[in-house]
Wavefront OBJ file of the C-alpha trace (Angstrom):
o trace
v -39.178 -6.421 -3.608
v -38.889 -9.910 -4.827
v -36.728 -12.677 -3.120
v -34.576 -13.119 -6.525
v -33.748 -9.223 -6.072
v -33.067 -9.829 -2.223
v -30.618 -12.318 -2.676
v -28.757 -10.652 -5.543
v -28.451 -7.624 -3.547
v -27.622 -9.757 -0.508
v -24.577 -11.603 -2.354
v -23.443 -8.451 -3.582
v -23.060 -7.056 -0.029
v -21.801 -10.308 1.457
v -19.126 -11.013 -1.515
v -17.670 -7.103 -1.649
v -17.507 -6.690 1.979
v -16.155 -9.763 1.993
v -13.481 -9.661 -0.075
v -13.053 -6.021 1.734
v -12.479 -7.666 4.764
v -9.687 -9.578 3.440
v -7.771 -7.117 2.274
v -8.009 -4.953 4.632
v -7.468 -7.269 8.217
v -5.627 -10.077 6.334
v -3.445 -8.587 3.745
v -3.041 -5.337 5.438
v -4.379 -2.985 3.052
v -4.540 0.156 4.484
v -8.213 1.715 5.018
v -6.888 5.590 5.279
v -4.952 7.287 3.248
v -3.016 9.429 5.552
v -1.735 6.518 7.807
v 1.982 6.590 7.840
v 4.620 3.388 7.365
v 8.126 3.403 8.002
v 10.760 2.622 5.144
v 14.184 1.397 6.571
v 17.361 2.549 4.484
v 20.512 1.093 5.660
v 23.931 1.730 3.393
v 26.326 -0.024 4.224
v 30.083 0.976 3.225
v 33.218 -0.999 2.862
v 36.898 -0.253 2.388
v 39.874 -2.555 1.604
v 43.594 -1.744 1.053
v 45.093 -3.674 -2.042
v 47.794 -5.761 -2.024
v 48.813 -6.028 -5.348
v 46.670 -9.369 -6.264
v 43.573 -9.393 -7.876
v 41.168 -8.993 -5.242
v 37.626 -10.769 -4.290
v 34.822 -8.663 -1.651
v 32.196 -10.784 -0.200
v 29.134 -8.466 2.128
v 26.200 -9.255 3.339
v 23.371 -7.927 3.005
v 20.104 -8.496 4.476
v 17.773 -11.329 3.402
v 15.260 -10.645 1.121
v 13.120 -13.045 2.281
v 12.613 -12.292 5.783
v 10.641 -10.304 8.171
v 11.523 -6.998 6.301
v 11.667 -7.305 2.199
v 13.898 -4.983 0.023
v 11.599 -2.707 -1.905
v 14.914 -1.084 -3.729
v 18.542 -2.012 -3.922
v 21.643 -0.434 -5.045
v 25.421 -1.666 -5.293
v 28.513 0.465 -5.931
v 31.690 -1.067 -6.567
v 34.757 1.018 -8.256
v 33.449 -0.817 -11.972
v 34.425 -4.361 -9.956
v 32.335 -7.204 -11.067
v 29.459 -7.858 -8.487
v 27.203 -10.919 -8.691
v 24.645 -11.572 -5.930
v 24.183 -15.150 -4.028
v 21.985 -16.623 -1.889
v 23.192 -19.699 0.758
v 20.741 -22.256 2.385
v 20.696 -20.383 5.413
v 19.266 -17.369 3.977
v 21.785 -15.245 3.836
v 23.034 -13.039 0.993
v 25.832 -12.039 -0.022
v 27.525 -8.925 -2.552
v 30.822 -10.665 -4.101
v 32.782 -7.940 -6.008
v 35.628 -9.423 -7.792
v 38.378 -8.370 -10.280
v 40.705 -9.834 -12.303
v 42.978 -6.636 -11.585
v 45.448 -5.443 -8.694
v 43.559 -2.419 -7.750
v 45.155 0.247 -4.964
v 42.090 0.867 -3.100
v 38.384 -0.523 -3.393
v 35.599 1.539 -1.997
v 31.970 -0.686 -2.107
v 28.622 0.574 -1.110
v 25.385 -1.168 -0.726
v 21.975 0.695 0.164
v 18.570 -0.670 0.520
v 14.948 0.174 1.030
v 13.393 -2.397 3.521
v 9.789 -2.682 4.268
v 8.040 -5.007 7.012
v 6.346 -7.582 5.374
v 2.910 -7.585 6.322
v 2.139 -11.589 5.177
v 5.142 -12.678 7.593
v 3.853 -10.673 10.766
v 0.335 -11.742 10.180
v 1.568 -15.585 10.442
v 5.636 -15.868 12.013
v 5.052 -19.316 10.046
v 5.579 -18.198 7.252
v 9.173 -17.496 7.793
v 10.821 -20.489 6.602
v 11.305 -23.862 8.825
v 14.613 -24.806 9.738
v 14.790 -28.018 7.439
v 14.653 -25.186 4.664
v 17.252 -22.779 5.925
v 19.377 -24.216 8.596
v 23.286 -25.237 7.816
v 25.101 -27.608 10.155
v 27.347 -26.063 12.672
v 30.863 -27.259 12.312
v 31.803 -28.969 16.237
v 35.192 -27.004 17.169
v 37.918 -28.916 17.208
v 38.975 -28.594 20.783
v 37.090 -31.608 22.302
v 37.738 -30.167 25.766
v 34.880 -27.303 24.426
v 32.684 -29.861 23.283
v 32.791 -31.695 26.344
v 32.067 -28.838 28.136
v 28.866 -28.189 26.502
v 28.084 -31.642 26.813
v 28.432 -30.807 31.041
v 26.117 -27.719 30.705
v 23.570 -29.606 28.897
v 23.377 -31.684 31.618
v 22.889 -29.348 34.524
v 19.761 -27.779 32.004
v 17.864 -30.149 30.286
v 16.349 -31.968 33.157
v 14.880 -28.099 34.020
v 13.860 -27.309 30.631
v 10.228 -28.002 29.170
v 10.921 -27.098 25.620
v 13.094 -25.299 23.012
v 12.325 -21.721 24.647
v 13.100 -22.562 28.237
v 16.107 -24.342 27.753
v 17.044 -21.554 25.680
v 16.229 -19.160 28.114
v 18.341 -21.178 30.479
v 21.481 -21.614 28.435
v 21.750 -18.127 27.867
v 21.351 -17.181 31.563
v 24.240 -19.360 32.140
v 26.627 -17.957 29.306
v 26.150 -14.307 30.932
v 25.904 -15.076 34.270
v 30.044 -15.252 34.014
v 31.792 -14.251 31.115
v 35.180 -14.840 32.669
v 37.133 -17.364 31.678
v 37.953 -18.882 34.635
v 33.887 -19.871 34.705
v 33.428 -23.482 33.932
v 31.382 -22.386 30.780
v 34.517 -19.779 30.024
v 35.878 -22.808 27.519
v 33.072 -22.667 25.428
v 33.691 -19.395 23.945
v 36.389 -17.935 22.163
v 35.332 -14.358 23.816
v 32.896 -12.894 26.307
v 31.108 -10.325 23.950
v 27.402 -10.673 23.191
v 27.946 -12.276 19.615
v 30.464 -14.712 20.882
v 27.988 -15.386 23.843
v 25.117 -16.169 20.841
v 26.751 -18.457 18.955
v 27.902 -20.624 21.698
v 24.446 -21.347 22.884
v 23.738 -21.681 19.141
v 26.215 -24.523 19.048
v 25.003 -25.816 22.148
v 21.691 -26.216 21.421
v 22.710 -28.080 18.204
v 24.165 -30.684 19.893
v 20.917 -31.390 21.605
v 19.229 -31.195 18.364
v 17.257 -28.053 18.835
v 17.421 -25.761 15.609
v 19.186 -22.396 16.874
v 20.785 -19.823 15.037
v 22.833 -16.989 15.725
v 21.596 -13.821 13.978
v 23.215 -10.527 13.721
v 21.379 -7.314 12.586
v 20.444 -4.025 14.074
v 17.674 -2.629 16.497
v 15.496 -0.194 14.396
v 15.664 3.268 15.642
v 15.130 6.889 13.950
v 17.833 8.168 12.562
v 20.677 5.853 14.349
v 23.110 6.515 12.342
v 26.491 4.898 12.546
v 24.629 1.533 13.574
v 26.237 -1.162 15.788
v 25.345 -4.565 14.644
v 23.686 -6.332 17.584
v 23.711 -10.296 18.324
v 20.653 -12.428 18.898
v 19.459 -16.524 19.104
v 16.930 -17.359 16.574
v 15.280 -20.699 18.296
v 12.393 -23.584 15.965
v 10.125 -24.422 18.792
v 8.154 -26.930 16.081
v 6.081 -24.152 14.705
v 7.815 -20.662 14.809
v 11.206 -19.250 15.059
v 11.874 -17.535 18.686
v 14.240 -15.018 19.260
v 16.408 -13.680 22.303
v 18.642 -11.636 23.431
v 22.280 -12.307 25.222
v 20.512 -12.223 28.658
v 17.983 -14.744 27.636
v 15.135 -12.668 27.491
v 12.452 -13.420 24.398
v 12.414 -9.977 21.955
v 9.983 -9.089 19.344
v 12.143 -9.178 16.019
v 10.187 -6.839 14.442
v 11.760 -3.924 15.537
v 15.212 -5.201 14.467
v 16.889 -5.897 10.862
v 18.486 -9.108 9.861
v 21.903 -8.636 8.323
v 22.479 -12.195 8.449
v 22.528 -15.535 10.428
v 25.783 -17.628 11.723
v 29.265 -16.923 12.745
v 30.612 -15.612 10.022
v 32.358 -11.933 9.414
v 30.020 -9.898 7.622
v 33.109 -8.924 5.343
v 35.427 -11.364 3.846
v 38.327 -9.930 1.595
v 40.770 -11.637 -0.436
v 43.691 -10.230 -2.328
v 43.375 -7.285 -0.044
v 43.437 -5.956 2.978
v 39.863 -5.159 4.847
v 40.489 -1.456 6.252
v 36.714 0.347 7.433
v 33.251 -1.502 7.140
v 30.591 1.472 8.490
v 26.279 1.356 8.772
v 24.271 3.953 8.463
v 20.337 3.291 8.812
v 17.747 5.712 8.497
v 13.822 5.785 8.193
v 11.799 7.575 6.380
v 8.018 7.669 6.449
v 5.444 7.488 3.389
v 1.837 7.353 2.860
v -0.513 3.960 3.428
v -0.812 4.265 -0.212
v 2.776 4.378 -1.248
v 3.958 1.489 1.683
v 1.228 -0.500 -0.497
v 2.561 0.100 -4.073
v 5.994 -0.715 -2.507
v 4.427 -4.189 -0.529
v 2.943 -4.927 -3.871
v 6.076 -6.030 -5.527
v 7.210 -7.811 -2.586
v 4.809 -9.450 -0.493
v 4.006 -13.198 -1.046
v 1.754 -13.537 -4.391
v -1.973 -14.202 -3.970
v -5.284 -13.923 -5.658
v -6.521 -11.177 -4.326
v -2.833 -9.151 -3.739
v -1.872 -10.271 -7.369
v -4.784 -8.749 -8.716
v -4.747 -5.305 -6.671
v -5.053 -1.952 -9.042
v -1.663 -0.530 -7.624
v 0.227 -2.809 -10.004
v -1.153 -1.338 -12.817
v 1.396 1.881 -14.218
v 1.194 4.898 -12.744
v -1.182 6.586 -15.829
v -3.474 3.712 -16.099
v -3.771 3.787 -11.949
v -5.426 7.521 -12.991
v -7.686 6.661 -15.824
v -8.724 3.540 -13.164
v -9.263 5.808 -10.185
v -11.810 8.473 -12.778
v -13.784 5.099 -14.038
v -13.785 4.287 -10.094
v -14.865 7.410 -8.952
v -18.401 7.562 -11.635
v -20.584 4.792 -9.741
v -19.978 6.567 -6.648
v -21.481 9.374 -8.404
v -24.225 7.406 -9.496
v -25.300 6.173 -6.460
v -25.276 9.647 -4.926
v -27.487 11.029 -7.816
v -29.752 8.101 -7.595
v -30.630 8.814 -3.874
v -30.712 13.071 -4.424
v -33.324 12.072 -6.947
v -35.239 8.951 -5.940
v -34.699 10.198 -2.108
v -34.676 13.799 -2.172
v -36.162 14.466 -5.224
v -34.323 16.749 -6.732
v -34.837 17.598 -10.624
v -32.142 17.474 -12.959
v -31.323 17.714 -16.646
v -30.748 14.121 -18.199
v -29.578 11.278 -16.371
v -26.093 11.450 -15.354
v -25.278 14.777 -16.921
v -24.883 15.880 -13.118
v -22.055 13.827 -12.991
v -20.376 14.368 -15.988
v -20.608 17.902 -14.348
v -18.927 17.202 -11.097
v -16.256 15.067 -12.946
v -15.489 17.988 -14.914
v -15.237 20.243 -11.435
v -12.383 17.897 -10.712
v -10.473 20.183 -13.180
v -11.893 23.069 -12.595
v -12.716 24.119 -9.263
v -16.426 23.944 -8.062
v -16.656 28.204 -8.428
v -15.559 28.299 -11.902
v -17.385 24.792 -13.114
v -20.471 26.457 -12.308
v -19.412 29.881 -14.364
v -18.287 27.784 -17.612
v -21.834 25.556 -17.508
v -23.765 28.288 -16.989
v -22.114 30.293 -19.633
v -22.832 27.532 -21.884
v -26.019 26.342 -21.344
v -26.720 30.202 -21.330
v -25.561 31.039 -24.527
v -26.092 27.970 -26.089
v -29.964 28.559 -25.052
v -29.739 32.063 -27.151
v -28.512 30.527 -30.038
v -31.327 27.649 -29.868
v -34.457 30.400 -29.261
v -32.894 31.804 -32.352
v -32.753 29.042 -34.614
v -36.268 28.018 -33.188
v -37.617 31.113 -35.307
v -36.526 29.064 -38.407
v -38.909 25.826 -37.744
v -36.028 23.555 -38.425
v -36.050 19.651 -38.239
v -34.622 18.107 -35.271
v -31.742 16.738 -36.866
v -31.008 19.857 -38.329
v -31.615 21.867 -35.684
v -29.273 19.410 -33.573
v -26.354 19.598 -35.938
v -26.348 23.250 -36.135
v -26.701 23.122 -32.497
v -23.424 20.855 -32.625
v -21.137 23.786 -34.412
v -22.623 26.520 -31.922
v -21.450 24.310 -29.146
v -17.843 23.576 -30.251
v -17.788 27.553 -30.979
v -18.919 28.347 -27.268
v -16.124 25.473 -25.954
v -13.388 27.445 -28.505
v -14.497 31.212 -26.995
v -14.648 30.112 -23.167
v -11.723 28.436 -23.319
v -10.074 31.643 -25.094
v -11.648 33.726 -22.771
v -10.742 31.660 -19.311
v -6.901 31.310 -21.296
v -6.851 35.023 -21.178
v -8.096 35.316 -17.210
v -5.530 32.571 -16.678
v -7.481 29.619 -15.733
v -6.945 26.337 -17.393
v -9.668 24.532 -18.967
v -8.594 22.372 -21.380
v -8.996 19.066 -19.476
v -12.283 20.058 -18.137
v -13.683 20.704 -21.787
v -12.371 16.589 -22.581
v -14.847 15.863 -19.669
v -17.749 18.064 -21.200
v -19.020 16.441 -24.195
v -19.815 18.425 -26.736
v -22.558 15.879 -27.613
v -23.920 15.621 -24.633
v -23.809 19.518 -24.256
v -25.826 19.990 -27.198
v -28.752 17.186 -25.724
v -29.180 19.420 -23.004
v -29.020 22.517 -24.286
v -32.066 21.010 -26.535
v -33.763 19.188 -23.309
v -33.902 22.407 -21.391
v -35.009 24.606 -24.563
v -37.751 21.593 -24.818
v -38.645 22.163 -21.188
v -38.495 25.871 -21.326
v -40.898 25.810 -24.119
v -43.370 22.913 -23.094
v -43.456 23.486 -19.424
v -42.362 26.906 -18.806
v -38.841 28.844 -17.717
v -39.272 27.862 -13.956
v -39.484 24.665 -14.801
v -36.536 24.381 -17.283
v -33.908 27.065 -14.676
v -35.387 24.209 -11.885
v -34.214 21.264 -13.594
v -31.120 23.252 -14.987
v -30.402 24.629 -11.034
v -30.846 21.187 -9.592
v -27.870 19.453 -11.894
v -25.898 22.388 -10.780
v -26.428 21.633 -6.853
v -26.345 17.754 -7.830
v -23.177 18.550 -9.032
v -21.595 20.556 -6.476
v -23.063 17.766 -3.976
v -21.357 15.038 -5.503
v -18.183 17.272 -6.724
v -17.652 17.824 -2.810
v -18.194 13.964 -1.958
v -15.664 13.412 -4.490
v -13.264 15.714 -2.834
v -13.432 13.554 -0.127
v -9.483 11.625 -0.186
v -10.592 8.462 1.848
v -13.676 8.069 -0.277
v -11.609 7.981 -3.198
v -8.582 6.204 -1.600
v -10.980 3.282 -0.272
v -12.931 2.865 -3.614
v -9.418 2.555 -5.593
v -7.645 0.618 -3.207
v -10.629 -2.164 -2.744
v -12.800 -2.127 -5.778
v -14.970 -4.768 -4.695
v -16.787 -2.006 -3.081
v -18.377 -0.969 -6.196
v -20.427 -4.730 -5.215
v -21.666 -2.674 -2.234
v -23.076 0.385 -4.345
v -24.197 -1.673 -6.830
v -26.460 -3.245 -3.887
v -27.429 -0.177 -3.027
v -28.258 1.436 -6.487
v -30.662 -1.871 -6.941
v -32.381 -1.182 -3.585
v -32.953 2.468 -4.133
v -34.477 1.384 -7.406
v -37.336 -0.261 -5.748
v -38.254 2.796 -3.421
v -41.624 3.953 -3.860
v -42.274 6.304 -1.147
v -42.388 9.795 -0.558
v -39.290 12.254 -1.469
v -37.965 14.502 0.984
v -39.468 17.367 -1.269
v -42.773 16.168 -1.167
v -42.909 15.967 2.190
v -44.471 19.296 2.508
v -46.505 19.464 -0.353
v -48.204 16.277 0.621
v -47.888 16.779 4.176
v -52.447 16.773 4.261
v -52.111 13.938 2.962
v -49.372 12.413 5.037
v -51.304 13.025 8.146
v -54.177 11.803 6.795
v -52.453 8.463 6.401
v -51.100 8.548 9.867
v -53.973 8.722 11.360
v -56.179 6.331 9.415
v -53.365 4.149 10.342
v -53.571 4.798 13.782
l 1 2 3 4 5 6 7 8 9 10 11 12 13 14 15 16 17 18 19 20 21 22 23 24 25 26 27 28 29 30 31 32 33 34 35 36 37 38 39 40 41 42 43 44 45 46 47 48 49 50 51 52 53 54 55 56 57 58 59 60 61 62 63 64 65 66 67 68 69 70 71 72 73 74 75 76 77 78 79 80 81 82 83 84 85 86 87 88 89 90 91 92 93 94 95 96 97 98 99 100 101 102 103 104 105 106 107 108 109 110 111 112 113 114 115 116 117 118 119 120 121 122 123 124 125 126 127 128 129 130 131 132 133 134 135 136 137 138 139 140 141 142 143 144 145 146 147 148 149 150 151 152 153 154 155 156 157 158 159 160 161 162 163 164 165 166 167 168 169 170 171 172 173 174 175 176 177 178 179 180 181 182 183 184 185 186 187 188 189 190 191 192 193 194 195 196 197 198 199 200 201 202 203 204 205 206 207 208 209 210 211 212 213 214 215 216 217 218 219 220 221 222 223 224 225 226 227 228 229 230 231 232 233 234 235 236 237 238 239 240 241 242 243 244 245 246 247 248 249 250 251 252 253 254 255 256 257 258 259 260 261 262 263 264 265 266 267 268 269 270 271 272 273 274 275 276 277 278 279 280 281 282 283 284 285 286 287 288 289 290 291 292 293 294 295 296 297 298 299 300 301 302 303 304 305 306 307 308 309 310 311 312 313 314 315 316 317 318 319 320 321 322 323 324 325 326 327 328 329 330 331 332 333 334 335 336 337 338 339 340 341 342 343 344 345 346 347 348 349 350 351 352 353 354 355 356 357 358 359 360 361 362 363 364 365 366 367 368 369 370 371 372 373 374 375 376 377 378 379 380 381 382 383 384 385 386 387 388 389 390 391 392 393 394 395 396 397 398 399 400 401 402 403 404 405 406 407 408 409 410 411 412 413 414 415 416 417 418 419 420 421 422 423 424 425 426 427 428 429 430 431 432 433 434 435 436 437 438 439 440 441 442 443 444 445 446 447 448 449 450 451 452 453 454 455 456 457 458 459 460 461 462 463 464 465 466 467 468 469 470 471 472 473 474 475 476 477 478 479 480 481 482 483 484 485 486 487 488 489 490 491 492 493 494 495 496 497 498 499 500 501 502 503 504 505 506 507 508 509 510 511 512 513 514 515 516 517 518
């Protein structure tokens, strides 16, 4: 093997696994088929009284931009007007609006959320606070802010950083929610959100970006959710998260409905009656979780150019082209290897591709009713000493005649062929009913049922490879592979020693070898 070959065959290798690599650790592309990912759906339902005005509904609804990304979205409204808007902070809201004075207004909003793969593989990515963060109005009541200006005091000289005097704060807030507690004046309440934004504030004044988010803790099924309260904190490189007790959480297993102090639900013109959650999740394939990432993960080269973007019926007519080298490299190494004999080239795996349709068992009965009785027809005609063109084109009609009767006759047994016959050509058919009529006659019928058996096991070899769903699923869902069997198809091609059937017929002379080696 020359070095020129060597390296081609090593950059193949090297560039597909490569790129493999990538996909598959970085971008999170999943290697199995069968490994399950969890869909969130959380619907979210509103109610408001009129009050004879003409009436204006702002919701929010989570962030499309976050941790989790919306893969589908739907909004109900009554026919009101609904317009969707996005604030600095990352929030969005649902504003339904009329310009009547309805009685009642019923809204609903439900989405499908997915975890964003590109955001958990670097919590950078989520956006820095000079991007998102809005300033916190000071309260008016001086006698709060001075208070926070006292607590400050007692725990910055303790803290070494964002996250500790975070942790901190927080552990003073609930150590005593009364109000009687010298911290009491900086809240309005003592409930976990109240307890949030507080610390939120007062780790604004000390000029650390904190947020208060509110959202929901991700659990099967939890329907009827209760929004839960937790501080989002920039430590310079990555936003940190805890809870009311000052423990640090792993936000991943919550939603973001949205960030701040507002009320989820702000009504005007009427008068707010029920707000209720509901989330649920449901679980779909590796596959499907990547067709629905697709659309919403962060564009790159290699995501952007991934074959699940293409429409559903060119992803099938991509996944049959896909499917062919594998076939090739498995009949290149059960005949340069193994040494098997076989009619043609790749008839074998026009073969198996046409088992796809039919079932290995009945593949086998329509070839070999063809080939069979396509052989009668050419012993026949053989009588007549026709040219080869001839001979070929009348060869030609018989076939299409054959295709027309086996297809009648599997119609009337109940077994659909029609696909399978697209995969047969009729052209090809009729080159191999000639090559093993050639063989039969030149070298003998052994010879020609040997060759015609061994595309029939070549077939059912690589027909039951095929069948193999992760061989398939991997080859489709990183192409670059085929760099890594076209490697190996130009390595095999440069193999010069002994098949596996030879072994035995050669095995004198094999020992001889061995020995004279030895």
């Amino acid at each position: 093997m020359s070095w020129h070959l060597k390296l081609l065959i090593g950059l193949l290798v090297a560039i597909g696994l490569g790129i493999f690599l990538v996909r598959w650790l970085g971008l999170g592309f999943p290697i199995l088929p069968d490994r399950d990912t969890q869909l969130w759906q959380i619907e979210i339902n509103a109610e408001a009284e009129g009050a004879g005005d003409p009436a204006r509904i702002q919701l929010f609804v989570p962030p499309a931009d976050g941790r989790f990304a919306p893969v589908e979205e739907q909004f109900a409204g009554s026919g009101l007007r609904m317009a969707l808007q996005d604030s600095e902070s990352g929030n969005r809201a649902a504003i339904w609006s009329t310009s009547e004075a309805p009685d009642r207004i019923g809204l609903r909003y439900r989405g499908l959320y997915i975890l964003r793969l590109d955001v958990i593989a670097s919590e950078a990515a989520l956006a820095p606070p000079d991007m998102l963060s809005e300033p916190i109005d000071p309260p008016a009541d001086q006698d709060r802010i001075l208070a926070a200006r006292g607590l400050l005091r007692d725990i910055v000289p303790s803290a070494a950083g964002p996250a500790t005097m975070s942790r901190l704060l927080l552990e003073r807030l609930g150590d005593d929610r009364s109000d009687r507690s010298p911290y009491g004046l900086l809240r309005a309440e003592s409930s976990d959100a109240d307890v949030i934004e507080t610390a939120a504030f007062v780790l604004s004044l000390d000029g650390v970006d904190a947020r208060a988010v509110r959202g929901f803790l991700l659990a099967e099924n939890n329907r009827s959710a209760v929004a839960i309260s937790w501080l989002e904190v920039w430590d310079g490189d990555v936003w940190l998260s805890f809870d009311p007790q000052g423990d640090m959480i792993d936000p991943r297993d919550r939603l973001v409905w949205y960030r701040g102090a507002e009320s989820p639900l702000r009504v005007l013109g009427a008068e707010e009656s029920a707000l209720s959650v509901t989330l649920i999740a449901q679980q779909i394939s590796g596959t499907q979780a990547l067709q629905a990432r697709s659309g919403v993960q962060r564009e790159g080269f290699l995501s952007a150019f991934s074959l699940l973007r293409l429409p559903v019926e060119t992803q099938a007519i991509v996944r049959l082209l896909l499917i062919i080298p594998i076939g090739g490299l498995l009949l290149v190494v059960l005949r340069q290897v193994v040494g098997l004999s076989t009619i043609g080239t790749f008839m074998p795996v026009l073969i198996a591709l046409a088992f796809e349709m039919t079932g290995a068992v009945y593949g086998v009965l329509f070839f070999s009713m063809l080939i069979g009785f396509g052989l009668l027809v050419r012993f026949y005609l053989a009588q007549f000493h026709l040219l080869f063109v001839p001979r070929l084109a009348a060869m030609l009609i018989v076939v299409i005649f054959l295709m027309i009767g086996v297809l009648l006759f599997a119609d009337r047994i109940g077994i659909g062929l029609g696909a399978a016959v697209s995969l047969f050509p009729i052209v090809v058919l009729t080159m191999t009913i000639e090559r093993v009529a050639v063989v039969w006659e030149q070298m003998g019928a052994r010879d020609a049922l040997l060759q015609a058996g061994g595309s029939l096991l070549v077939a059912v070899i690589i027909h039951l490879m095929l069948e193999w769903g992760t061989l398939t699923h991997l080859v489709f869902t990183f192409p670059e592979l085929m760099l890594v069997i076209a490697a190996g198809v130009l390595a095999l091609g440069r193999y010069s020693g002994y098949r596996l059937t030879e072994l035995w017929r050669f095995r004198d002379l094999i020992a001889k070898e061995r020995k004279a080696q030895s």
